[in-house]
Every structure is written in C-alpha cells, then in structure tokens.
VOGU-3710 file (C-alpha; in Angstrom, 3 decimals, decimal comma):
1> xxxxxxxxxx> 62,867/-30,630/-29,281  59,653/-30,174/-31,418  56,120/-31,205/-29,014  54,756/-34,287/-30,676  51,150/-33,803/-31,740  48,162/-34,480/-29,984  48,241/-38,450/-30,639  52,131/-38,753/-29,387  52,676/-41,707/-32,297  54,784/-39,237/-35,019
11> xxxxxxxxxx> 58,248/-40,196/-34,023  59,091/-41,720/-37,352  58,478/-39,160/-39,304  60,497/-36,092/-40,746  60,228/-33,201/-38,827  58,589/-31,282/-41,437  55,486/-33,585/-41,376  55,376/-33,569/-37,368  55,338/-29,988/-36,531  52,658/-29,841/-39,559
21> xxxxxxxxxx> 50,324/-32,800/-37,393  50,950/-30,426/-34,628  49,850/-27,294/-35,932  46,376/-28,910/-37,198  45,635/-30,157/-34,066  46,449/-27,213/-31,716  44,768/-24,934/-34,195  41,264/-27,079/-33,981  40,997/-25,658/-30,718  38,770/-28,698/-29,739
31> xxxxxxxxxx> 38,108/-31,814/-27,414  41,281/-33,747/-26,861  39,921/-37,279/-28,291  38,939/-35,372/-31,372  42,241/-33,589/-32,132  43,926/-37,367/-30,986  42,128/-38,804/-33,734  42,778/-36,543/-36,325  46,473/-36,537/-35,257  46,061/-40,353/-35,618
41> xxxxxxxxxx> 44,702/-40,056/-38,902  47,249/-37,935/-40,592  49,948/-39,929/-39,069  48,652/-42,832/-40,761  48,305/-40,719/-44,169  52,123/-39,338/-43,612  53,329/-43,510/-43,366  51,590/-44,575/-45,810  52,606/-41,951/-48,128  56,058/-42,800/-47,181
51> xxxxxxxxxx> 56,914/-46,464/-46,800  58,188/-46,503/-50,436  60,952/-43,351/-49,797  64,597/-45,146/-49,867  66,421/-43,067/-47,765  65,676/-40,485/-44,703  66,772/-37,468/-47,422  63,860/-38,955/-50,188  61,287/-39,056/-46,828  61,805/-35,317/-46,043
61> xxxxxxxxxx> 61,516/-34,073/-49,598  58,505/-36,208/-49,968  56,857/-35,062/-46,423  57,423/-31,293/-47,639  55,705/-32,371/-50,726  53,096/-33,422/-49,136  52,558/-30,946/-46,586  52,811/-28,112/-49,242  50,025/-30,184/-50,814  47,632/-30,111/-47,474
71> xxxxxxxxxx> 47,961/-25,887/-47,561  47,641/-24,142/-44,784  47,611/-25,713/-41,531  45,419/-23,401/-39,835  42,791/-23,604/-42,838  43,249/-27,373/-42,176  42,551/-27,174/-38,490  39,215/-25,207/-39,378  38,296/-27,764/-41,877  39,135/-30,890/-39,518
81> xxxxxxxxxx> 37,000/-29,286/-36,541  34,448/-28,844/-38,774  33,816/-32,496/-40,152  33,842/-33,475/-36,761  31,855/-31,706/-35,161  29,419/-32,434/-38,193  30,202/-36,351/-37,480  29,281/-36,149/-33,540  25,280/-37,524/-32,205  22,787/-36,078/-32,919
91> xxxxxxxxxx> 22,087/-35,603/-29,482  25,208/-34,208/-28,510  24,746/-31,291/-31,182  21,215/-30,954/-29,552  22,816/-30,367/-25,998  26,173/-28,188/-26,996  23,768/-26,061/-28,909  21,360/-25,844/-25,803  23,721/-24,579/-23,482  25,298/-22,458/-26,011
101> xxxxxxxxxx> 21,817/-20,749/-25,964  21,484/-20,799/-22,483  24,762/-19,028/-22,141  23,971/-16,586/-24,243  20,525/-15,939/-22,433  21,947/-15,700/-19,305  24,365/-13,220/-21,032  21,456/-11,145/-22,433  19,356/-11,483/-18,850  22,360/-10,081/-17,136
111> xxxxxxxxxx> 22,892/-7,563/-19,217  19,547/-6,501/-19,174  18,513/-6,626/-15,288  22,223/-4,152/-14,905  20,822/-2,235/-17,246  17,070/-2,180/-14,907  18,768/-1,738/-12,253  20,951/1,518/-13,353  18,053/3,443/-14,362  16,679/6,303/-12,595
121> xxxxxxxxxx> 13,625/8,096/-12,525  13,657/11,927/-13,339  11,418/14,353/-11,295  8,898/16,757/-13,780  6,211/17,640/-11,117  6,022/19,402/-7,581  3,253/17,162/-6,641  4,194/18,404/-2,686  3,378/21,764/-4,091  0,396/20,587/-5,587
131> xxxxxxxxxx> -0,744/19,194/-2,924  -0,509/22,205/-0,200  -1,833/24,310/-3,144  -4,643/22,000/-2,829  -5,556/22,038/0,942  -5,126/25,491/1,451  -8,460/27,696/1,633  -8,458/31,107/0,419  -7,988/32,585/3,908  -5,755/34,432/6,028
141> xxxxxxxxxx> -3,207/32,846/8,447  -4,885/34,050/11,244  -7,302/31,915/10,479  -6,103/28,743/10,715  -6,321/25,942/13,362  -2,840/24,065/12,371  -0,383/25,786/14,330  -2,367/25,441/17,674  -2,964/21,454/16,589  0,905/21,259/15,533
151> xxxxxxxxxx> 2,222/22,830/18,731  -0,833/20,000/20,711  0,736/17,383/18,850  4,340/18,254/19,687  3,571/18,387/23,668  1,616/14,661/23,188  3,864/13,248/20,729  5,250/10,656/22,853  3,138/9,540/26,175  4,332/6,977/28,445
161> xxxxxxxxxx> 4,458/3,732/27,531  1,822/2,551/30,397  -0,204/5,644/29,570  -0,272/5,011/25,360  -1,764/1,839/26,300  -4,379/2,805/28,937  -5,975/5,392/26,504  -6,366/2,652/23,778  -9,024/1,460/25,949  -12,646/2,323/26,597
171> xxxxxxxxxx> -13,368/4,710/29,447  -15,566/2,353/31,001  -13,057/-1,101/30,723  -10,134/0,746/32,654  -9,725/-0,309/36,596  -9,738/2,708/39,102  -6,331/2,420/39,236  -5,973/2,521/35,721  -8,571/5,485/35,443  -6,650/7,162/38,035
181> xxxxxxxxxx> -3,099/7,238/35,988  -4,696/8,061/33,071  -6,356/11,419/34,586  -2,961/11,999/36,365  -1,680/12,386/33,045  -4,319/14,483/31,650  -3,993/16,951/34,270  -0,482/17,768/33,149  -1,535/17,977/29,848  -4,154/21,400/30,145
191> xxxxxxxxxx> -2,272/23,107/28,292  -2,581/20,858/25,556  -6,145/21,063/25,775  -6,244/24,652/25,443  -4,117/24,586/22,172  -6,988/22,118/21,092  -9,818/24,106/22,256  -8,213/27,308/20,433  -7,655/25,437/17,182  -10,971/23,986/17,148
201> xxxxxxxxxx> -12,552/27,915/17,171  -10,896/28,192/14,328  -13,126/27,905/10,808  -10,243/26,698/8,485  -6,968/24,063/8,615  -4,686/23,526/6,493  -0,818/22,721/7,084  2,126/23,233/4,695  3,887/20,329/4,054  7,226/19,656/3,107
211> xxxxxxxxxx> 8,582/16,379/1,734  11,649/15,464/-0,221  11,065/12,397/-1,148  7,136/13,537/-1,895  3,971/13,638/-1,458  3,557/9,910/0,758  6,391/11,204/2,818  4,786/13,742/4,378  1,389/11,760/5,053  2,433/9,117/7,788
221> xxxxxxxxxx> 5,001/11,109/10,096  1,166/12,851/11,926  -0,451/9,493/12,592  0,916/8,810/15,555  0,041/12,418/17,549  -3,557/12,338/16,171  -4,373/8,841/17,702  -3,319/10,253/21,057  -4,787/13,735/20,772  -8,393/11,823/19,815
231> xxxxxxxxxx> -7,882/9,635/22,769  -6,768/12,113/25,438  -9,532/14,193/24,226  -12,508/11,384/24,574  -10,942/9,880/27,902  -11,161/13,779/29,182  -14,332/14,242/28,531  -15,490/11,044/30,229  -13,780/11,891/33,236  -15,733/15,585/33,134
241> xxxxxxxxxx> -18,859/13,545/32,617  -18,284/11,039/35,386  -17,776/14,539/38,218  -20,387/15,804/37,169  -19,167/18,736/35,050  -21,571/18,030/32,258  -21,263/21,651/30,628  -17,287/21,289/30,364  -17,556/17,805/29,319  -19,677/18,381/26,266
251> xxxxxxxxxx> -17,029/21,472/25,478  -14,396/18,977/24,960  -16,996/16,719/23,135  -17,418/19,802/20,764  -14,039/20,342/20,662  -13,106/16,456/19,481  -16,037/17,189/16,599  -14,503/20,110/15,403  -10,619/18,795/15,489  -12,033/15,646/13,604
261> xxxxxxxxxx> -13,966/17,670/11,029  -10,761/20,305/9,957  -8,577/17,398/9,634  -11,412/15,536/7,620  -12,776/18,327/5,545  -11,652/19,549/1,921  -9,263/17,784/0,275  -6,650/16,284/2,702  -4,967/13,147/2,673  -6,802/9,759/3,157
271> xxxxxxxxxx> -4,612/9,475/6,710  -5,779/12,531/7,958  -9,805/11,946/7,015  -9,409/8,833/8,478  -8,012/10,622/11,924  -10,633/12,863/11,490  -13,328/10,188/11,424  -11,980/8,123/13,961  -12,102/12,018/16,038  -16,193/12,394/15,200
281> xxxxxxxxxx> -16,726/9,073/16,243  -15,037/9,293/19,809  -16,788/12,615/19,854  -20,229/10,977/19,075  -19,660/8,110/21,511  -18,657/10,395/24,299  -21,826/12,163/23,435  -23,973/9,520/23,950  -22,296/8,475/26,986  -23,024/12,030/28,545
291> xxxxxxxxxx> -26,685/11,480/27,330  -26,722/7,838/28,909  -25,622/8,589/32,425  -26,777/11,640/32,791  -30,349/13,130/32,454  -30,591/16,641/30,608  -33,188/19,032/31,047  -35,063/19,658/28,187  -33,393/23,654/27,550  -30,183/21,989/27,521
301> xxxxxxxxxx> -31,189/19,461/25,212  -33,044/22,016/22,599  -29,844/23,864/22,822  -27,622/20,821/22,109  -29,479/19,791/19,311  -29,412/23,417/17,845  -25,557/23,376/18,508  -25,506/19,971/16,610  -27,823/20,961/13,558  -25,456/23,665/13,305
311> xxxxxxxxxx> -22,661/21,467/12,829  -24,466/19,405/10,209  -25,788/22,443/7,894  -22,035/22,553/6,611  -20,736/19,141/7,149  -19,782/16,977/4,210  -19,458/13,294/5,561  -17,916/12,168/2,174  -14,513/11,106/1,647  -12,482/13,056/-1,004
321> xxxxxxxxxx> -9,917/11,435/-2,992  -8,345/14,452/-4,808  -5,557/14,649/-1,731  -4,822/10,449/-2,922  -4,725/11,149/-6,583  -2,117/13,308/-6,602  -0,170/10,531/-3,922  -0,681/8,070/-6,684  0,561/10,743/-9,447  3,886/11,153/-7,834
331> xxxxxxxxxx> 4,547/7,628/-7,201  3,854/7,099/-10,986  6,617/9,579/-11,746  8,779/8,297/-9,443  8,277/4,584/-9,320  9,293/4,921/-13,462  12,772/5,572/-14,748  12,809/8,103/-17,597  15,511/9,970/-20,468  16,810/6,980/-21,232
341> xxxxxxxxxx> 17,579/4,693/-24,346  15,667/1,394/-23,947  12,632/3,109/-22,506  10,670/3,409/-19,372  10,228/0,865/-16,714  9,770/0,767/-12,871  12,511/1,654/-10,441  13,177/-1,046/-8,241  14,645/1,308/-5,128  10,914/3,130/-5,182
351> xxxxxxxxxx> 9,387/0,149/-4,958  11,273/-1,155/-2,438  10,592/2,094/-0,473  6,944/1,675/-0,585  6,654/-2,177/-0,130  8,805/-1,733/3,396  7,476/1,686/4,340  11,506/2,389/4,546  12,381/0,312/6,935  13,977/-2,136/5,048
361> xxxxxxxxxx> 17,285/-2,215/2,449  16,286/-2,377/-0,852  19,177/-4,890/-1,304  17,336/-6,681/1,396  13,472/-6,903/-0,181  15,943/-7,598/-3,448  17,209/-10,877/-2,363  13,690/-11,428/-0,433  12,199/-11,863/-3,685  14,861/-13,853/-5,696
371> xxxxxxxxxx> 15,191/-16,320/-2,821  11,406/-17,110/-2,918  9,896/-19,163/-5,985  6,693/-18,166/-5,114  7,799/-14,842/-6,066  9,594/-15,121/-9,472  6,691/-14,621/-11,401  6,194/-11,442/-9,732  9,828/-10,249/-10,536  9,382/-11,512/-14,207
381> xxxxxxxxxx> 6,291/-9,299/-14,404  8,412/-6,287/-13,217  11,753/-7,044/-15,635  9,682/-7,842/-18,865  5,938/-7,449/-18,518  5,159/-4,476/-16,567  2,842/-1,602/-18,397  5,027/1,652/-18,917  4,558/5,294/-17,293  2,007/6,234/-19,341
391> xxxxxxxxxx> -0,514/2,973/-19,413  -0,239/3,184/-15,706  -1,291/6,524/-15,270  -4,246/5,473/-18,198  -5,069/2,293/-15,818  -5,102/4,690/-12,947  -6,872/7,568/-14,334  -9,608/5,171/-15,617  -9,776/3,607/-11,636  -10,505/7,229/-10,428
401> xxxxxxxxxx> -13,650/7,978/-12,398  -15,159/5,558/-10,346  -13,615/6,576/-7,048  -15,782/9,759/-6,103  -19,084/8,307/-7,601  -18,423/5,042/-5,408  -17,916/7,176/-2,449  -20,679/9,544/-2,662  -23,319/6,023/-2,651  -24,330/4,135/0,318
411> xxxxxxxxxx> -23,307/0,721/1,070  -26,724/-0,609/0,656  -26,842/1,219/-3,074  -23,704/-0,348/-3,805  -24,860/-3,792/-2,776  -27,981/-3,374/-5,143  -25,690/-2,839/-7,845  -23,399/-5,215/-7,408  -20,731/-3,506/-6,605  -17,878/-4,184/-4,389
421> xxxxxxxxxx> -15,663/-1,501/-4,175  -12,063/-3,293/-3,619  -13,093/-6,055/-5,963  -13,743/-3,922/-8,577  -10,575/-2,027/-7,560  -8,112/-5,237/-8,136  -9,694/-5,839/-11,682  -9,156/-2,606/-12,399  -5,566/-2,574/-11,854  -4,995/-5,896/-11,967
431> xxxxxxxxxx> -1,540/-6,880/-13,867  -0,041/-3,279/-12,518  1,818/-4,359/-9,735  2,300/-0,424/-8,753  -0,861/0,254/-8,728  -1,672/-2,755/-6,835  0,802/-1,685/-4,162  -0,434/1,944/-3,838  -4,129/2,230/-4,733  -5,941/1,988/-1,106
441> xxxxxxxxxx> -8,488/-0,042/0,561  -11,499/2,075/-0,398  -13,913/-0,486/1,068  -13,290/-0,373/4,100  -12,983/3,639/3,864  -16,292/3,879/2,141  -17,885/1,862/5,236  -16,224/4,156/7,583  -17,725/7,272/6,036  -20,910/6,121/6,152
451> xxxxxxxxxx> -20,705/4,895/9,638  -19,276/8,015/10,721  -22,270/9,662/9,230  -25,001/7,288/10,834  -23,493/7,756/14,167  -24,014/11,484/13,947  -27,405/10,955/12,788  -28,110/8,767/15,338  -26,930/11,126/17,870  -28,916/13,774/16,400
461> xxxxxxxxxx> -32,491/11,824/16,569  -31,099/9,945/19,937  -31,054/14,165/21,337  -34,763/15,429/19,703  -36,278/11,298/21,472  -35,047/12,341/24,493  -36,176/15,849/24,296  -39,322/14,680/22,821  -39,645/12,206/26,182  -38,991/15,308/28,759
471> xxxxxxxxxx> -41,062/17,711/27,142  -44,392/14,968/26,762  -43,468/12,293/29,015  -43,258/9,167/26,489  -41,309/8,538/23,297  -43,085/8,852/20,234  -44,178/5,775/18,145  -41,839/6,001/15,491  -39,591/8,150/14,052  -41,750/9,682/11,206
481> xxxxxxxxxx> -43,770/11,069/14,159  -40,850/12,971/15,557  -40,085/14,788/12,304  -43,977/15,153/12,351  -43,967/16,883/15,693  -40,725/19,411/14,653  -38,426/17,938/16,884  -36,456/16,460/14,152  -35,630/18,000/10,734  -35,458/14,652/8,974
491> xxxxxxxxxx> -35,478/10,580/9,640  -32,237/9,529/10,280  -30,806/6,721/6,684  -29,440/3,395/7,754  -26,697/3,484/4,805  -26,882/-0,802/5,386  -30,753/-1,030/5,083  -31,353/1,679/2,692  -34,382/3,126/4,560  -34,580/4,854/8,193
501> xxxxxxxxxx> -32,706/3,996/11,071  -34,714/0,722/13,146  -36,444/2,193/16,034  -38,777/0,538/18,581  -39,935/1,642/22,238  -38,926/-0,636/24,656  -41,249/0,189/27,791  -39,665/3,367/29,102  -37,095/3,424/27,278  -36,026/2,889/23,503
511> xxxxxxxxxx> -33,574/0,913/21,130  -31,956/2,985/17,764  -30,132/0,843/15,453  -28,713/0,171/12,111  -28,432/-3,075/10,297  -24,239/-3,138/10,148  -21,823/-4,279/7,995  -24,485/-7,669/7,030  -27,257/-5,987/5,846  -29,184/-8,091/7,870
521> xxxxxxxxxx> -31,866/-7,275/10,572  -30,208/-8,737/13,976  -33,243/-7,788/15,973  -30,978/-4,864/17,593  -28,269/-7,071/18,950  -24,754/-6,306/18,221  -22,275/-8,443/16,797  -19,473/-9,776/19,246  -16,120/-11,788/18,806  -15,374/-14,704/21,134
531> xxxxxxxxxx> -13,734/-11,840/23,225  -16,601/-9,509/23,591  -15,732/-7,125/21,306  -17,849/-5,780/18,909  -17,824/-7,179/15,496  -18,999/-6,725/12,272  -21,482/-9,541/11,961  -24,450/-7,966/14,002  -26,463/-4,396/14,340  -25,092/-1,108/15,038
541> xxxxxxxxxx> -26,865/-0,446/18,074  -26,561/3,420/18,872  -29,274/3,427/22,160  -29,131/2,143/24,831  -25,278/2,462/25,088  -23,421/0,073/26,053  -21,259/-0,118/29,341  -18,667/-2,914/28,932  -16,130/-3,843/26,307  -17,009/-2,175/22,646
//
C-alpha cells in the first residue's frame, strides 16, 4: 500500500493524485510542519478540483489531468520549499543563515589549523657549523684548554646532593661541620683541580659542538658542570687561604680568572659568558678575601698587581652577541614551516620545544593554551596574524644593530640617554611572539658585564691602596693621588655613577665603592633584603669585605 503524504488526510483521492502529494513533499527535503502544510494544501486543491467528477473512473482521469498539469514533482518540491522558506520571519532567516555561516567557518577554521598543524619546517643552514666555525681561533689543538675543562666537568658532573648544596653557599656562612664535608669532598677531587689548573695555562678554548636539533641544543647541557667547577674552585681557595697557604690559594684564584675568561672570551654563547662571569667574580671575591684576612708584604703585592695588570692588557669585559645571533637565526629557520602551498608560518612543535625547554608534550602546552581564555588571543596571533620568515628575521636583524652598541655603553650612559635596554627590546619585537620567546634578557646581562668589570677594577686599585699603605704607612687622599704616585695606571669607572669609583679613608683603614644598580650615593652601605642578603637597592661596597651573608 502506497505511504500517504506528509499530512496523512489523502485517503479519498485516486491513487494517481496521492503518490503525486507524496513525491512533493518528500522531495522538499524540509521541516515536517512545512511539508504538512503543503501536503494540506494540495489535498485541498486535488478535492476541490474533484467534487464535480461522477464516478471513481471520471476522478482518476481528472487527477492524472491534473497532475500532468502540476509537471514534475521534483521541480514542484523545489518550487514549494522555496516559497516557504521565502514566507518564514524575518528573524528566523536571520538565525538559519547565521549558523549556516558559522558552520561553514568552523569548516574553514578546521580546515585551516590541520592544514597549520601539518606543516613542517625545512632545514637550509648548518647554523651548528656556523657556530663552531665561529668560536674556534686559528690555533692548533694543542693549544686548547677544552679537553682538560671537558674531562673536569665529567669527574664533577654530579656531586652529592648534601655537597651541591653546601657549595652554593658563601665560604664564610657554612658551620664547621659543614666546612668540614665540603673540604672532604674537595680532597677527592685533586685531580680535578689539576685538569683545571692545566686548562687554565692554556691561551685559547674553544669546544666543538654537536647538536641535532641545533644550535640552542647544544648551549644548556654545560650549565650544570660549570656552576660546580666555579664553586669547588672558590670554596678551595678559601680553605688554602684560611691554613695559611696564601701562595697556593691565590694559584687557584688565578686559575678561577683564567677558566672564567676562556669560557667568556670571543664569541661564545651567552650561557657560557655568563659562567664565565659568574667564574671572575668568585675569583675577584676570593681575592679580596685573601687580601682581607691576610696581610701581604709589599713584594708580594707589587707582584700581584703586575700579575693582574697582565691579565687586564688583553681582557675584553664586553659581552658579544655574535654566538646569540646565530641561536636566534636557527630558531627562525626552524620555528617557520617552508616549500609549501599556502605559505610560511610558525611550527607549533618548535615552539612548543622552546616554551617547555623539552620537558613537556607539545600536545600538552597544545591543550594548555586552548583551555585558557587568557590565552586565545595569543593562539589567534600565531594561526592568522603572525609576521612570516622573512619579516622576522627583518624585525630581528633591525633588534641587533642595537645589541653590540648597547653593550659596549655603561649603565650610567645608558640612563642619560634614556635607554632601557629590555624595554626597548619588547618594542622592538613586540607583536613577534618568536622573537619575544627567544631574544634574551640583555639588561640584566649588560649590568653583569659591567659589574664584572668594576669588581676587577676594584680589586686592582684595592691591591696598589694597600701597597701604597705598606710601602708609606697611610693611604693616600684620594684616588687621583695614587695614579699620581705610579702605583696605579688609571682611576678605577663606577659604570653606575659615571665618574671614579667613591673612595674615602676611614682612620686606618679605607672604604671603595660603587653606586649599584640605583645610581644613587648610599653613603657606602650596601643594599640588603629582609634576609640579609645583598640586594640591589644600595652601594657596591668592594672594601672592607664583608664577613657574613652576601
């Protein structure tokens, strides 16, 4: 038996004119209460048509008539779902047509973030290469410190736990007990010392680095054995001090100097001339620690001094950024898919690597950012708004020119200028969020430069005073008067004052300071945290040394 169409209410009429309804209404292919009323409708068109037919034979020849007369039923169901849908609200048009371009966005946005997500980067440049080409002198083998330093940093690699924490801390804060496991320790490690000591005789450093997934990947993995090697080196010479073995405890002081300088000098990574600071600075405190507790004759002070001079005729104090701009030109070639139709843009799985350092799934940072509103302007910016390869390395290349001329001024020049380093540094990139991931802190590097170099200075004039003192039995009035006198070749800079170093004679003895990090004149005391520490919000004071927490 035939279905009855949509509005069930055909049962009078032929056949012919039923299956007809039916057709029109299945072949609208729309809501149910519209098909139901057009059903309705040509129900009531089929009756009326044929309440004047005398029999059931003059009703079928007049249905066919009149279906023949309607067409084609499917042209009819087109034409019926049309008026309709042109005779629903206004505002139901207005919401149908919304979500149909909704759906259709979503569509689009799907598409689209598959197709982000598929591309790959493609690898042009052996920045690795580059980069070893770049740190390596033109010297022989023989020559060079690293493989004494690497096999130093194998044997201290991994101290115990108890031990990694003790040498964190000052000499002078550790308990006897403390001091005593610490220089336990150290005496099983002379051999390490010796690989040091070797190394530092050397004039040149360089290492050859290897790194498949480039040049960042083979900056980091060192960090760890140069924090301990610095710290072993400055807790051994303390302890050499503190016997009275002066001579071999300003060996290893000379010895810290010269690791710190080969891993800061030429162009190396900003990691390692950090390490390398961070090494001339214990060096320099130990230094003045020797010179504190311990009184020199005046020979032995000429002849440090000399030693020191020495060290400065050939020391550049600046940090070098040629090491970081080739880091930053491999991440742009392989933080940017490439050889592809559509274009270039970032590759998320890069990005992910250098937002977690690698310890984290990129599926994981993924959903991190989708599940965070606060964050969905950031992914927008990477799907649809992000500069390409090339703008990038523009923005970047632009950034740099500034880099070594920053570097090379002091922090009082740069304050006269008005110039702060990492604000101008997030304008500059601003809007580039892989540029804002990678390009480093340089203010805070800058400072450490600079106090890296004052601290030598320091040490420098804090030797010729003292000499000055044992050779005429008083300190001179100021500083000018030392240079005057040929005991120093210059006056030490205070990088935060912009003039010489504050120095006053304090009865018999003296206080050498710089202004710090405020550029403010704290009458020679240092800044502290509510913990004794020292912080950045008072003066550097280099003499007298201090004997408690710093």
């Amino acid at each position: 038996m035939a279905r009855q169409p949509a509005n069930g209410n055909a049962a009078d009429l032929p056949e012919c004119a039923g299956e007809f309804i039916r057709q029109v209404t299945d072949g609208m292919r729309y809501r149910k209460k519209a098909r139901e009323d057009v059903g309705a409708e040509l129900v009531a068109h089929f009756e009326d048509e044929l309440k004047d037919s005398a029999d059931a034979a003059a009703k079928e020849q007049k249905a066919r008539e009149l279906v023949d007369g309607f067409g084609d039923a499917r042209l009819i169901a087109i034409l019926c779902r049309r008026g309709k849908k042109r005779c629903r609200p206004r505002w139901q048009t207005t919401v149908v047509r919304t979500v149909q371009a909704a759906a259709v966005l979503v569509a689009c946005f799907i598409v689209y973030v598959v197709w982000f997500l598929a591309g790959k980067p493609v690898i042009t440049t052996d920045y690795v290469a580059e980069f070893n080409h770049l740190v390596r002198p033109p010297a022989d083998e023989s020559l060079n410190a690293a493989p004494s330093y690497i096999r130093a940093a194998e044997m201290v690699n991994e101290p115990p736990a108890d031990v990694a924490e003790l040498l964190k801390n000052d000499h002078d804060d550790l308990s006897t007990e403390q001091k005593q496991r610490v220089a336990a320790w150290l005496a099983e490690k002379q051999e390490l010392f010796d690989l040091i000591a070797a190394g530092a005789e050397k004039p040149h450093y360089w290492r050859t680095y290897e790194g498949a997934q480039g040049v960042i990947s083979v900056l980091l993995p060192h960090l760890g054995s140069y924090r301990h090697l610095i710290r072993a080196l400055g807790h051994r010479a303390a302890f050499l001090a503190d016997e009275g073995r002066q001579d071999e405890a300003l060996a290893t002081i000379r010895t810290c100097y010269r690791y710190g300088r080969h891993l800061r000098a030429g162009n190396k990574s900003l990691v390692e001339q950090i390490s390398g600071m961070a090494a001339e600075s214990v060096a320099t405190g130990a230094l003045l620690r020797v010179l504190s507790g311990h009184r020199l004759e005046s020979a032995r002070l000429a002849a440090l001094q000399e030693e020191l001079e020495g060290l400065f005729v050939d020391e550049d104090f600046w940090v070098n950024v040629g090491g970081e701009k080739l880091t930053i030109y491999d991440e742009i070639q392989r933080c940017f898919t490439a050889g592809r139709l559509g274009g270039e843009h970032l590759y998320p799985r890069r990005l992910a690597l250098l937002r977690s350092g690698g310890d984290e799934r990129t599926e994981d940072i993924v959903f991190d950012f989708v599940a965070k509103p606060r964050r969905w302007g950031t992914v927008a910016r990477i799907l649809f708004a992000h500069p390409d390869k090339e703008e990038t390395r523009a923005t970047f290349d632009r950034a740099y020119e500034s880099w070594d001329d920053w570097m090379r001024k002091t922090p009082a020049q740069l304050r006269a200028e008005g110039i702060d380093i990492n604000d101008e540094m997030e304008q500059a990139v601003e809007g580039n969020f892989l540029l804002e991931v990678m390009v480093p802190a340089l203010g805070r590097v800058h400072e450490l430069s600079h106090l890296t170099k004052v601290r030598f200075d320091a040490a420098l004039a804090i030797v010729a005073l003292l000499r000055f003192q044992a050779e005429r039995g008083s300190y001179p009035e100021n500083l000018a008067a030392l240079v005057a006198a040929g005991y120093l070749p210059r006056v030490p800079v205070d990088p935060w004052r912009g003039g010489p170093l504050t120095y006053r004679r304090t009865g018999a003895d003296f206080l050498l300071y710089g202004w710090g990090e405020n550029f403010t004149d704290d009458g020679g005391q240092p800044g502290k945290d509510e913990d004794g520490y020292w912080a950045g919000d008072g003066d550097w004071v280099f003499w007298p040394v201090a004997r408690a927490k710093s």
